[in-house]
VOGU-3710 file (C-alpha; in Angstrom, 3 decimals, decimal comma):
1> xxxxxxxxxx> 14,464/38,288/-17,426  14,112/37,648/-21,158  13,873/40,536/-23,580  12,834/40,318/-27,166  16,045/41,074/-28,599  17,577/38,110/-26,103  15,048/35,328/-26,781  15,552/36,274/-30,990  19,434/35,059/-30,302  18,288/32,307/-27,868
11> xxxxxxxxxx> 18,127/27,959/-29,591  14,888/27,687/-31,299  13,768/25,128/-29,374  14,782/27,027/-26,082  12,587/29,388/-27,162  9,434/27,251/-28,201  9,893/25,969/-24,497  9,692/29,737/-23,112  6,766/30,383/-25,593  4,695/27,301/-24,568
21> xxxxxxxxxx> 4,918/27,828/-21,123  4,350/31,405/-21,230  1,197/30,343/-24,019  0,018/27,478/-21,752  0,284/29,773/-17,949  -2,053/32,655/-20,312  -4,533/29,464/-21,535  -4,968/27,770/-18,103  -5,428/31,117/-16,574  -8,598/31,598/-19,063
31> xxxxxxxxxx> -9,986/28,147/-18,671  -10,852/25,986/-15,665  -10,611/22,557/-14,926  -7,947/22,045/-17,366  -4,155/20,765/-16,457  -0,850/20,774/-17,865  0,387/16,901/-18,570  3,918/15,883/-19,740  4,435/12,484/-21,165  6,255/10,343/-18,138
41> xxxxxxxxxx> 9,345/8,591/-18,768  9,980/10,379/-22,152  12,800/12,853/-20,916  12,022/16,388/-22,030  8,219/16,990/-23,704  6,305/19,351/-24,011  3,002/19,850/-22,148  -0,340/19,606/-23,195  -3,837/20,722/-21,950  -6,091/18,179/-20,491
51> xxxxxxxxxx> -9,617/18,673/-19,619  -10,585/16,898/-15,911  -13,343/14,624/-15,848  -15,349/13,386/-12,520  -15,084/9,376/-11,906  -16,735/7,675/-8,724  -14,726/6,036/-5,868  -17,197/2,845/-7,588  -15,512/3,435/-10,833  -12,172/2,673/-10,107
61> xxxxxxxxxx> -12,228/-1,008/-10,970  -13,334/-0,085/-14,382  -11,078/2,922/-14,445  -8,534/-0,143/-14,077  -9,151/-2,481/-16,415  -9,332/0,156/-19,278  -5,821/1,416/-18,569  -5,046/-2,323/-18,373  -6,350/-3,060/-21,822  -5,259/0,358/-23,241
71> xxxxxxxxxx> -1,868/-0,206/-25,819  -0,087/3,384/-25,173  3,623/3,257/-24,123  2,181/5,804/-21,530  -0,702/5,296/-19,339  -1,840/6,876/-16,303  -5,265/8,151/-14,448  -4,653/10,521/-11,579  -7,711/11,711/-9,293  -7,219/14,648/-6,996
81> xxxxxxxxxx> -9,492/15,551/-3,830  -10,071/17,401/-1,084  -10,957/16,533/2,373  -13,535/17,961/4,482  -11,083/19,456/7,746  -8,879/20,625/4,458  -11,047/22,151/1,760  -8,567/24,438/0,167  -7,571/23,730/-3,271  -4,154/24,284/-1,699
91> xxxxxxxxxx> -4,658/21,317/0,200  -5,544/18,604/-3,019  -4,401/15,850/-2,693  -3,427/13,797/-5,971  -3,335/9,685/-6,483  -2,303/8,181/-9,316  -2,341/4,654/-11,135  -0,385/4,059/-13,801  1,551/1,493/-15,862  5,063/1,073/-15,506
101> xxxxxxxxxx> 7,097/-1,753/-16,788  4,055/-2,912/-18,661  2,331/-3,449/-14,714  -0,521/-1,501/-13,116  0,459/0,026/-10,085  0,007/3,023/-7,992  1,779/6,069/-7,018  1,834/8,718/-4,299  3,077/11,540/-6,586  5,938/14,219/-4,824
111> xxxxxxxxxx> 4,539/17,196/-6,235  1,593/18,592/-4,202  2,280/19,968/-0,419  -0,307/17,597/0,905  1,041/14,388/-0,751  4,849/15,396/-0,050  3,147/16,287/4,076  1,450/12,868/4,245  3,983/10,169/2,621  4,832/8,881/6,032
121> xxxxxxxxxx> 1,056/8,175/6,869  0,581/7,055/3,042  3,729/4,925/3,689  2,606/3,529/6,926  -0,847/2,566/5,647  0,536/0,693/2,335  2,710/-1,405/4,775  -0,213/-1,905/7,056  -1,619/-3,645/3,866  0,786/-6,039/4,062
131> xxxxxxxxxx> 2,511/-3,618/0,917  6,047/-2,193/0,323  6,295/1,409/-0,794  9,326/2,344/-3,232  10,804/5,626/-3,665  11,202/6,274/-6,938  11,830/9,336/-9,606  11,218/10,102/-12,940  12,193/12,842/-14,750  12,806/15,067/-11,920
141> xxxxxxxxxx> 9,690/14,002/-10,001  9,970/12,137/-7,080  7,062/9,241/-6,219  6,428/6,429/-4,370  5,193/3,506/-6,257  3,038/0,408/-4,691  2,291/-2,594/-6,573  -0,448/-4,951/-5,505  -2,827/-7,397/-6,850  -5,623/-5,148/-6,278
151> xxxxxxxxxx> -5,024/-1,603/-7,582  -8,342/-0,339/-7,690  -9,278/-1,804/-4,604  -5,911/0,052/-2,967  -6,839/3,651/-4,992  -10,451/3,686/-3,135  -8,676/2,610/0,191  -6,340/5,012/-0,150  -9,143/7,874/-0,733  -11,902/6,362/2,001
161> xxxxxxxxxx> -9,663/4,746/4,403  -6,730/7,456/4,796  -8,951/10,366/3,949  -12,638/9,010/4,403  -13,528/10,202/1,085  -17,093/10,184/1,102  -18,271/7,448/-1,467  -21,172/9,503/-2,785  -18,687/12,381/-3,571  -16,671/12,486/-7,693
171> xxxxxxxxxx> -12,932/12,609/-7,922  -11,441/14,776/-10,372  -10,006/12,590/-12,700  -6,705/13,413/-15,606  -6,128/10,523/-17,834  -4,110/9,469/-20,795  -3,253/6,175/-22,984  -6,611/4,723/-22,809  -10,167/5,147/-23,664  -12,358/6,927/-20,786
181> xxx> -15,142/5,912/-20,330  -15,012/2,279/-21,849  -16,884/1,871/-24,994
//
């Protein structure tokens, strides 16, 4: 435990980190629907507050092509849902596409319990695809990335195949690098 008299001899920019976090765990407890992002594949950041949008399982392709076009260093869109035998926000489960290596692709984020319970069966359906999951990790987070000429087309299999995401039904959408919607 930090007391005042500790963090006044601690780095500055220790304590900026211990500030923000403590600032940012106050602000999302006041506000909903908002996340904490850090930048990926930029070592150390700090995190910022983004607001979550809705997008349609129909929306994806779109979704796509504006990441695709978008000229950030850093690009990603990541949807989270529920299913209906697993309603619990404790059960969300989060998919992601991004760009890495200047290539769209998608990833089955580590983080959450119910992606890091369900890799095998994410991992056995991308194969089934005729697809090769990688394990990968960045910046402490471990992933599995899948590239394939269809990304959008994979996301909404991913969401109604595996988890029979009901088409009528919004993800919640996190975004950055692009412009959402399109213009």
């Amino acid at each position: 435990m930090f007391t005042p008299q500790m963090i006044g001899r601690l780095p500055l920019s220790f304590t900026d980190v211990v500030l923000g976090f403590i600032g940012a765990a106050v602000l999302l407890l006041t506000l909903s629907s908002r996340y904490l992002v850090w930048d990926r594949g930029n070592g150390l950041s700090m995190p910022r507050l983004k607001k979550e949008k809705k997008i349609q399982v129909e929306d994806l392709k779109a979704l796509a092509v504006a990441m695709s076009c978008g000229s950030a260093p850093i690009r990603f869109a990541a949807m989270m849902f529920n299913t209906p035998d697993r309603p619990s926000e404790d059960d969300v489960l989060n998919i992601q596409m991004s760009i890495e290596n200047g290539k769209l692709g998608f990833d089955w984020v580590l983080l959450a319990p119910r992606n890091i319970e369900d890799q095998e069966k994410f991992k056995a359906f991308s194969r089934a695809q005729g697809l090769e999951p990688i394990n990968r990790s960045l910046n402490g987070v471990s992933y599995i990335r899948v590239d394939s000429m269809d990304v959008a087309k994979f996301t909404a299999s991913v969401a109604t195949e595996i988890y029979h995401h009901p088409l009528n039904e919004p993800l919640r959408l996190i975004y950055k690098g692009f412009s959402w919607p399109p213009h």
